[in-house]
C-alpha positions in Angstrom: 0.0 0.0 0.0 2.9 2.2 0.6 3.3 2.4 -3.1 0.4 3.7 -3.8 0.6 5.8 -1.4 3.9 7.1 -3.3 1.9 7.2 -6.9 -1.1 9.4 -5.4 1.8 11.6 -4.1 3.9 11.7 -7.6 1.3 11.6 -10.2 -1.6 14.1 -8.1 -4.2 11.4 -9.1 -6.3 9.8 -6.6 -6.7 6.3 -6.1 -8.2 3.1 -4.2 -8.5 -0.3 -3.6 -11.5 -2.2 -3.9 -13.0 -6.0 -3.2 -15.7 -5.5 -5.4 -18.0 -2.9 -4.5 -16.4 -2.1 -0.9 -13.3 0.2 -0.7 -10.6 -1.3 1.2 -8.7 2.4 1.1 -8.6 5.5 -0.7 -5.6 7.5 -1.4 -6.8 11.1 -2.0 -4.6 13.7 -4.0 -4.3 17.2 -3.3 -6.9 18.2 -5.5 -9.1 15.8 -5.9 -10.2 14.3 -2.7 -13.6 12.8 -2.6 -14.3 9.0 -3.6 -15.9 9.4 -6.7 -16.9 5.4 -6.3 -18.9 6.0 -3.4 -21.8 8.2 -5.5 -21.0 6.0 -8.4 -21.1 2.4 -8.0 -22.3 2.3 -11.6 -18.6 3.4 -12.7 -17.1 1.5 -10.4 -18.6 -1.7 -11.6 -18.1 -0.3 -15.3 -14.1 -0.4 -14.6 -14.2 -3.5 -13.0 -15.8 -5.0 -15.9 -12.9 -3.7 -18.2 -10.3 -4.8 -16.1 -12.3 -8.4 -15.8 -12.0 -8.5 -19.6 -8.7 -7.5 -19.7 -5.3 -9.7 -19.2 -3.1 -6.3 -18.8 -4.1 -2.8 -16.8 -6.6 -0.6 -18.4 -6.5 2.8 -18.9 -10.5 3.6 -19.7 -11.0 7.1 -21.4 -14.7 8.2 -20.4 -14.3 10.6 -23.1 -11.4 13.1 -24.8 -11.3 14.5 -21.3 -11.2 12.5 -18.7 -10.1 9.3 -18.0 -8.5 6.6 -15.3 -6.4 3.8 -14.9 -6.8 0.2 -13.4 -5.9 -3.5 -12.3 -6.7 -6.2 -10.3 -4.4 -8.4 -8.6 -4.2 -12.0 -7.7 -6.2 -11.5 -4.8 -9.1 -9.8 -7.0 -8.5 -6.6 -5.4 -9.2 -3.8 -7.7 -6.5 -0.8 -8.3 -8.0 2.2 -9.5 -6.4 5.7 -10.3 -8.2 8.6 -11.0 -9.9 10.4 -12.2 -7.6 12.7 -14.4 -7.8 15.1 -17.3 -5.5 15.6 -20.4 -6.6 19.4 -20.3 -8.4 22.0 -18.1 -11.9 20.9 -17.4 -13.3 23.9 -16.9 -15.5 24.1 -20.0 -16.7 20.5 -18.9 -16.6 20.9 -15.0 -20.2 21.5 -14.5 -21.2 18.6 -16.6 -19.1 16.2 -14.7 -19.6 17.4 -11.2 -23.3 16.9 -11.6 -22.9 13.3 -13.6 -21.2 12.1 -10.5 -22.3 14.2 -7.7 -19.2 16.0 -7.4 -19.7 18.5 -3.9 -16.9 20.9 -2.9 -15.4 22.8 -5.3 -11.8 21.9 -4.0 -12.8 19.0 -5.4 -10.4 19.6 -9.1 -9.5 16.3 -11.6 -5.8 16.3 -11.5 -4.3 17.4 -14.8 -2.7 14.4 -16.2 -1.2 12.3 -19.5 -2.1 8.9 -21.3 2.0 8.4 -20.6 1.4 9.4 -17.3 -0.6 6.7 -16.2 1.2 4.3 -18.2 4.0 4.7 -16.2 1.8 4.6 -13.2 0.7 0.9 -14.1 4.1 -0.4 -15.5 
């Protein structure tokens, strides 16, 4: 857990660990601290399914903005960073606050890169 303690830190995104639908831990980042799962167990489950399918880690682009990165262990814990946007949101903040139920306004998706959360899952 220490390590991903270490990635939250590094790459700003947030992240948590999950047996199926309950959260084991969350790591918040600096700017982005609530559990988006909790509101949204529909997006939760939606990752889970992709990592399921999957034999490698996912990185799942909800669309050209935002996006996150996951993968499950041999204990069928689930790893799951983000969320994180390849540009400033702003346009689109309001939109995806209410989606997910987004509250405090401190609450900001972490700027972040396709490469960035490559390197996160290698």
């Amino acid at each position: 857990m220490f390590l991903i303690a270490q990635l939250v830190i590094n790459c700003g995104v947030s992240a948590g660990v999950f047996k199926q639908k309950d959260c084991i831990r969350w790591y918040p980042a600096a700017q982005f601290v609530e559990n988006i799962f909790e509101k949204n167990p529909g997006l939760l489950e939606e990752l889970q399914r992709k990592v399921d399918s999957s034999d490698i880690p996912i990185i799942f682009a909800e669309n050209d903005m935002v996006f996150y990165a996951a993968f499950k262990d041999e204990d069928k814990q689930y790893y799951i960073f983000g969320p994180a946007g390849l540009g400033l949101l702003w346009e689109n903040w309001m939109t995806y606050r209410k989606k997910y139920k987004i509250g405090a306004n401190k609450n900001i998706v972490p700027q972040s890169s396709y490469k960035q959360m490559a390197n996160v899952l290698s």
